[in-house]
N, C-alpha and C positions, 0 to 999 in steps of 0.2 A: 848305783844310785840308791840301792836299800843297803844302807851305812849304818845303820843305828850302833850295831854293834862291832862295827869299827871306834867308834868312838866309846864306847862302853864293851871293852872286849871282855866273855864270859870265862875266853884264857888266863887271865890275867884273874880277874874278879868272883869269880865264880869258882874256884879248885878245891881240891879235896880237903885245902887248907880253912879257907874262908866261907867254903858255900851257905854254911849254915848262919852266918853273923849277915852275909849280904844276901838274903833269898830274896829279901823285901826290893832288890834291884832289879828285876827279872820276873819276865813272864817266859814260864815253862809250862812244857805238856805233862802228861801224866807217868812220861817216864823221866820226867825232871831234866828233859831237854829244854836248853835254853833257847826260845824263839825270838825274843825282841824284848826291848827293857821296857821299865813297868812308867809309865808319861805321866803317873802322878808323885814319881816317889822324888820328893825333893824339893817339891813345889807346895806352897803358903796358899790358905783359900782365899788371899788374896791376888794371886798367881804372881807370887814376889819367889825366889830363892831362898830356900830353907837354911841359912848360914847353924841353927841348931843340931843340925845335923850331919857326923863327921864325916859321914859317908854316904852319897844319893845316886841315885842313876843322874839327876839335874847337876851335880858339883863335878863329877866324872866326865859330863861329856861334857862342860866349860871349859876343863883343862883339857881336855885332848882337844876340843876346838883350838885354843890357842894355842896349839903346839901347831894345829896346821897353818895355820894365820901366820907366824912364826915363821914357820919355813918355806912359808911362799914368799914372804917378804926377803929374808937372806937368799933366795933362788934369785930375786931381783922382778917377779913374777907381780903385775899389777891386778892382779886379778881381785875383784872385789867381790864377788857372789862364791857364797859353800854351799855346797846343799849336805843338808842333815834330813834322812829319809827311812821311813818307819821300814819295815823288813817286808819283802813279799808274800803276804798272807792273806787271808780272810777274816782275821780275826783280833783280837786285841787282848793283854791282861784284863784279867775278872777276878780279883781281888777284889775284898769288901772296899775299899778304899778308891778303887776304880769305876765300880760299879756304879757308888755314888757318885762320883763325879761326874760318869757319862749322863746319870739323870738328870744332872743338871746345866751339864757344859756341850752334852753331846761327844761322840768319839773324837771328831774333826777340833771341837772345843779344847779338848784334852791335849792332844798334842800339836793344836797355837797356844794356848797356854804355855805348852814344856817348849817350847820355841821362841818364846815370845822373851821367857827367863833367858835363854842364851842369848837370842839379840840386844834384850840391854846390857847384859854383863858384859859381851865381850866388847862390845863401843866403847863401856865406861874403860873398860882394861885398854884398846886401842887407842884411845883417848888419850889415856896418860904414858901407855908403854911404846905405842908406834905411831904418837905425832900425831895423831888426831885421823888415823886411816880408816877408810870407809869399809863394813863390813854389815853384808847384807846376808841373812840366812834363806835357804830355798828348801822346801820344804812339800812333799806329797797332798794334794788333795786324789786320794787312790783309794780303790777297794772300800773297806769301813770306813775311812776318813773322805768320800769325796761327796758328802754332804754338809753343806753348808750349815754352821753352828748360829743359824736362824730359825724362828719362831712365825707362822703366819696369824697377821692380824686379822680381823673380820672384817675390814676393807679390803682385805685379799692381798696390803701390803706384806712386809716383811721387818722385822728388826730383830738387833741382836741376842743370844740365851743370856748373855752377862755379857759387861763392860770388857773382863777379862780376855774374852775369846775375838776379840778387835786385833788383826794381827799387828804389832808394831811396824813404823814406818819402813824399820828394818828386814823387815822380813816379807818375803817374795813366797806367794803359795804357787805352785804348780801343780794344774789341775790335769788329769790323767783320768780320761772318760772310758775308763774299759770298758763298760757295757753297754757304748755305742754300737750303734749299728751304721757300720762306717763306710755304708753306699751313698745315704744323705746326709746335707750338710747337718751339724749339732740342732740349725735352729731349721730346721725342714720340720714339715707337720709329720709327713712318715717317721720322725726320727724316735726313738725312746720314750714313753710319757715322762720317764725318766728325767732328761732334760729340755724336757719343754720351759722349762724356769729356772734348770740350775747356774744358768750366769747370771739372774734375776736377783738369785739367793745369793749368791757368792759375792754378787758388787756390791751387796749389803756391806760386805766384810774388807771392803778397798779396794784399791786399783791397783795392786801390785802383784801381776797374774804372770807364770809363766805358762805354757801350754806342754803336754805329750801325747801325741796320737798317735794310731796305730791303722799299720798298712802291710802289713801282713798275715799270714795266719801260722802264727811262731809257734802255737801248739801242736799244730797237725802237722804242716810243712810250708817249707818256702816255696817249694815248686808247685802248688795246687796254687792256679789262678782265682784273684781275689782281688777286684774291682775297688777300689777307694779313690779312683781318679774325680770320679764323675760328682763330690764332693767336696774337690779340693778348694775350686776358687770361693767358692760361697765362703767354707772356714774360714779361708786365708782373712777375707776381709772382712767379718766378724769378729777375726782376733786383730786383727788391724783397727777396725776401728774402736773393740775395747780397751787398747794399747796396750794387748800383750807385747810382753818385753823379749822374749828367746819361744821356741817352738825347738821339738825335737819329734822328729814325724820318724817312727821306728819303723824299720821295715826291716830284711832279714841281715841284723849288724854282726852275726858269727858266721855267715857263709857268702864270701865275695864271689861265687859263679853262679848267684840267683838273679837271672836276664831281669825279673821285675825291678827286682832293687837298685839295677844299673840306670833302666827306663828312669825311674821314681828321680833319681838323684839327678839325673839332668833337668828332668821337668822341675825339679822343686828349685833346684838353681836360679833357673829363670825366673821364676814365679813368684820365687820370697823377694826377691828386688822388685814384680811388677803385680799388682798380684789379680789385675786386670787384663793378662797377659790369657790367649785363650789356650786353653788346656790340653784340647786337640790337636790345633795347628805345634805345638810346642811336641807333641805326640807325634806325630808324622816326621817332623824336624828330626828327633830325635831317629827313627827307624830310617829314615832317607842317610842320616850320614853314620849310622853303628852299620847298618845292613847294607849300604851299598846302592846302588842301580839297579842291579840285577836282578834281586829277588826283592828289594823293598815293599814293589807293590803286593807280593805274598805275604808280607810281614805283616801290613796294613790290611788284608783281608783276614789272616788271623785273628790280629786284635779284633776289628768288627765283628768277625764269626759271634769272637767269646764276649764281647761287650754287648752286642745285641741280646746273644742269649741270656747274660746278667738281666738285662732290661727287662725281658719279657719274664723274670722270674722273679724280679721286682714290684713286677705291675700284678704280677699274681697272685691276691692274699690266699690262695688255697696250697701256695708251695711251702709257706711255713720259711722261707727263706727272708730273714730278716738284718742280713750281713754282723751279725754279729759275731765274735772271733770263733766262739765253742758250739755254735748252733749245727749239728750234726746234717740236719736239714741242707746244711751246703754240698758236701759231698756225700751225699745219698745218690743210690744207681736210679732214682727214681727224676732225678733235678739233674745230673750229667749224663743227657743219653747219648750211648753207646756211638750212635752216627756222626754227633758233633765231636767227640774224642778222635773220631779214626779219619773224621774229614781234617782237624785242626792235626793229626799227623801226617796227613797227606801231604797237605802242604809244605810242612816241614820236610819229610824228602823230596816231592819235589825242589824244593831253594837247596837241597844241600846239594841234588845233582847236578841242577844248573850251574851250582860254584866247581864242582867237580868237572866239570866239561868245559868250564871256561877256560880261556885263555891268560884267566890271570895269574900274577908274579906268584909263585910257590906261597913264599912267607903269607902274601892277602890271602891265598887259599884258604891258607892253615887257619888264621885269625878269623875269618869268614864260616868255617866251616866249626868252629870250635864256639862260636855265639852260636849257631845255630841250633848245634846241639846244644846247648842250656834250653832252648824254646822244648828240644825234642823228652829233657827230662821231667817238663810239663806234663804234656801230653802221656808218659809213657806212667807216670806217678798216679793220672789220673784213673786211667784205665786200670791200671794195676790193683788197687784199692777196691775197684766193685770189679776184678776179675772175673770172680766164682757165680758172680750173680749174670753179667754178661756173658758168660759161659760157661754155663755148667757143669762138672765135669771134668774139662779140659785144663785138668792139673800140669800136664807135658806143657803147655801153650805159657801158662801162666808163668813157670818156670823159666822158659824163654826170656819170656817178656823181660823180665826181672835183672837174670842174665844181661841184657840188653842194658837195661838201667844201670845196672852197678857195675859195669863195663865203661861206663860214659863216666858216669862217677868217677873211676879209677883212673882213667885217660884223663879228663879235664881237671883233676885234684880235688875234686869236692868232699869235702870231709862231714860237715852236717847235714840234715833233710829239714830238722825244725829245731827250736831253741833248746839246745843238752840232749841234744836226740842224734846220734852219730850214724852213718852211712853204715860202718861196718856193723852197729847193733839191729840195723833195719833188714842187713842184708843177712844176720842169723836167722829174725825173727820169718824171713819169706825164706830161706833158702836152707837153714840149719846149718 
């Protein structure tokens, strides 16, 4: 989804050949790495296409746009939405040229503007080369761009920095709220001051919203449990009734043996068709037929166990726990105590002996007892993590532990812990 320079490759555009004729296309760091291309070079301060100029980061990514437009069409592929998406960062080109524009267009300004140049051009080109085919641009409101390129009036409304920064009909923003706090809903008063207005600020600028949320915690790891359920219906129906158009609710998409994100996927199944549908009962539904008879109702006291205790640490304003993805306050030995880790493992062997003893088919065994252990590299991740502080000392134990973990790992094929973070680099960094 961070494409930019895909479409603007600095392989191609950027070599030892050319760098110096197109520097002006590129935002680079200070060792002239190339980060993400520059959102004013190529665009007219009336945010039209610079045709004066033979070579832009704007004229560059039109024709690779239409090269994919192109080949989706000979694919025989109806698809009418691209997304064109700034690169994963914090930061933007600061070029004289950019700098001023952000004073006056805002970051988010700047590149609907460089958005805005590709959705008319490639319509006009669609228009005349493919029949008149509908092509919609999607486009990041993320990170530095996920402020609204609005102004507050003294009536406390809102309207737009320029005429310019109005996204064309064409073009679809997707807003991507990372520094939610993704236990209540966007418009919960607990939520961010952050976005206490920013859908306020944002339908300033149209109705053509897509949404990305986030239900995991992709930084630290997929198996440390992380509450975003008790949030979901409230959203659902705030982007329902905004009409967002697509939603893409992230949770851990590089490692298929994360129990959460198997849960998350059946509940969200149900829920995007209803979205009135209760969260819980869809919850229980879900652990009644993955988990069985046998141990379900242990499954269901788990989740309680750890949803209670989110609760009460929610309700807490002295935990400092504010579900947000990087807030370290989540897995502190101070907010996961020790009793709740080794009660929430308990139960886990308990359900896996009971599978173990039962009388059931081999194959149900296996399947039965291989989710379960996904619940156990929860628990085992958690405790792992504030080891040294829960036990002092007892470097042999921790070892164990560990052991234990990347054993389960290695049995069930689990290859990642968190997003670019691999099981076998984990298992150096504890294990050498």
């Amino acid at each position: 989804m961070h494409n930019s320079l895909e479409y603007v490759d600095p392989k191609i555009y950027y070599t030892e050949d050319n760098k110096e004729a197109n520097a002006h296309i590129f935002y680079r760091d200070k060792n002239d790495k190339v980060l993400d291309i520059c959102y004013t070079d190529g665009i007219t301060e009336d945010g039209k296409l610079d045709t004066s100029m033979p070579v832009s980061a704007a004229k560059i990514a039109l024709e690779s746009l239409k090269g994919y437009v192109t080949d989706a069409v000979e694919q025989g592929l109806s698809c009418k939405y691209f997304m064109f998406g700034q690169m994963d960062l914090t930061s933007a080109c600061s070029c004289s040229r950019c700098l001023a524009a952000t004073e006056k267009y805002s970051r988010s300004g700047n590149l609907i503007r460089f958005v805005n140049v590709l959705a008319e051009e490639i319509q006009k080109w669609a228009d005349t080369a493919l029949n008149g085919k509908e092509v919609t641009i999607v486009t990041f409101a993320y990170q530095y761009t996920d402020t609204a390129p609005v102004r507050q009036l003294s009536n406390g409304e809102y309207e737009l920095l320029d005429a310019t920064v109005k996204p064309r009909d064409n073009v679809c923003i997707r807003l991507a709220p990372i520094e939610a706090y993704n236990y209540w809903s966007l418009s919960d008063e607990k939520q961010s001051p952050k976005y206490n207005t920013w859908f306020k600020q944002w339908s300033i600028t149209g109705n053509n919203f897509c949404l990305w949320t986030y239900h995991t915690m992709f930084a630290k790891s997929y198996f440390w449990y992380y509450p975003t359920l008790p949030a979901w219906q409230e959203n659902l129906r705030d982007f329902r009734d905004m009409g967002v158009k697509y939603i893409l609710m992230q949770s851990s998409h590089t490692e298929k043996h994360d129990w959460q994100a198997l849960m998350e996927t059946y509940i969200a199944s149900k829920l995007l068709w209803d979205p009135d549908r209760d969260v819980n009962a869809l919850q229980n539904e879900f652990i009644e037929y993955y988990y069985g008879d046998l141990v379900s109702d242990n499954i269901k006291l788990f989740m309680r166990n750890f949803d209670e205790h989110y609760a009460l640490l929610a309700a807490d304003g002295n935990s400092g726990v504010n579900f947000m993805l990087w807030n370290p306050a989540l897995w502190s030995m101070e907010n996961q105590p020790l009793n709740l880790l080794t009660l929430q493992d308990g139960i886990v062997d308990d359900s896996l002996e009971i599978i173990a003893e039962s009388d059931l088919p081999s194959t149900e065994k296996k399947s039965l007892t291989d989710r379960l252990k996904r619940l156990k590299l929860t628990t085992l991740f958690m405790i792992i993590e504030n080891y040294s502080g829960y036990y002092p000392g007892d470097e042999d134990g921790k070892i164990a532990m560990a052991n234990e973990f990347f054993d389960i790992c290695s049995e069930l094929g689990v290859v990642q812990y968190a997003e670019g973070l691999s099981v076998a680099s984990l298992k150096t960094t504890l294990l050498g």
